[in-house]
N, C-alpha and C positions, 0 to 999 in steps of 0.2 A: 672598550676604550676607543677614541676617535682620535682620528690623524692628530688632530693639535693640540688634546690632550697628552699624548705620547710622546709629542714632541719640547711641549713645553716642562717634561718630569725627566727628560732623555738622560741628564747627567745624574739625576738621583738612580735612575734604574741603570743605568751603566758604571757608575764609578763609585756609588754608594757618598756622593759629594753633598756634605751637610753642614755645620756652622756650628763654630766655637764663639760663646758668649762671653764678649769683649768686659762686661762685670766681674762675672760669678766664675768663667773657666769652664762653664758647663758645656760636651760639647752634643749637638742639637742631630736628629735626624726624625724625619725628614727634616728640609729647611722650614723655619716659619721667622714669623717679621718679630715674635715675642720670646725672650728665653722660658720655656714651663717652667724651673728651677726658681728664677730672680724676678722675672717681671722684667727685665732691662729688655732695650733692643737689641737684637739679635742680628747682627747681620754680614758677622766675619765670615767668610767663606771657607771650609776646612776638608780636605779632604779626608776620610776614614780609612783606616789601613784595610778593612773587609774581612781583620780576622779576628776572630770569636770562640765563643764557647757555646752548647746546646744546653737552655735553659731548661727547656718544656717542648714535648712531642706531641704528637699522634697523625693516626692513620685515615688517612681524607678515602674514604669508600663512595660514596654519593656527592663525583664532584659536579660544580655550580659549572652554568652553561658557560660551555668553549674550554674546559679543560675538561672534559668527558673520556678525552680519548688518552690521558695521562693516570684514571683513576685504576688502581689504587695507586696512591704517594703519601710520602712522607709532609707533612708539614711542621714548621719547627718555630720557638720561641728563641732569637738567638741575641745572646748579651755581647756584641761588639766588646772587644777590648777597650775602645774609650768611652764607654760606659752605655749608650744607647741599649734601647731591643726593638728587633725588627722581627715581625713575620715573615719567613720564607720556605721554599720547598726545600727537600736537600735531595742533594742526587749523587751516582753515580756509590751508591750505598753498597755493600757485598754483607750486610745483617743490619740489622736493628740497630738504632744510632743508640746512644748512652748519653745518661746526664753529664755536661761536664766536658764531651767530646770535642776537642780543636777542629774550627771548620775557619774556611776559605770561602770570602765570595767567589762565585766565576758569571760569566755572562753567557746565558742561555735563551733558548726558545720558548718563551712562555706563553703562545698561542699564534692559531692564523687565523684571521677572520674569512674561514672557505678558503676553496680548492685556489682562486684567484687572487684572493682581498690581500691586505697587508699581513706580514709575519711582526708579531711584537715580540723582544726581546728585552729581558730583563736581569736583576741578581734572585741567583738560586745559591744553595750553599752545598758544599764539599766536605768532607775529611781530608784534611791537610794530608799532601802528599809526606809519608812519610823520608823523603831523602833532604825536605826543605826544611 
């Protein structure tokens, strides 16, 4: 990914910042200009709470270039509490995740382009701290 591309998604991968469809109530992530739900325009701005449920797993062994050095991970199908599903990694795991599993977004390091280049940071997902 390139500088401007990073920067112009920066609030989706940092804050998980998506849109509620001012018709239907559907709420949208990523953002786009079209509700998928209604067809209406889409363009309230909503932020998402980032927490969820683990729909769908599995185990990335042969990662794709620039996460080489993360592989093996978990990758997850995760159903957002207001209804969305996002692909993400899950982390900071002590076993195998479970269907159904309460997870938390958090903001992590999801790659450096080289020793020198930029650090891109993004949402990875969690099991909810059990005290919250």
């Amino acid at each position: 990914m390139h500088v401007s591309q990073n920067w112009r998604i920066k609030t989706q991968r940092y804050a998980l910042t998506g849109e509620k469809c001012p018709s239907c109530g559907a709420f949208i992530f990523p953002p786009r200009d079209v509700c998928p739900d209604c067809a209406a325009e889409a363009k309230t701005v909503f932020q998402l709470s980032g927490k969820g449920e683990v729909y769908s797993w599995t185990v990335v062994q042969d990662a794709p270039e620039g996460f080489e050095e993360q592989a093996p991970y978990v990758l997850a199908m995760i159903k957002l509490d207001e209804g969305p599903m996002v692909t993400a990694q899950l982390t900071d795991l002590d076993s195998a995740p479970e269907m159904g599993m309460r997870v938390e977004m958090v903001t992590r390091r999801l790659r450096s382009e080289g020793s020198e280049g930029m650090i891109l940071y993004g949402y990875k997902f969690r099991p909810i701290l059990t005290n919250q």
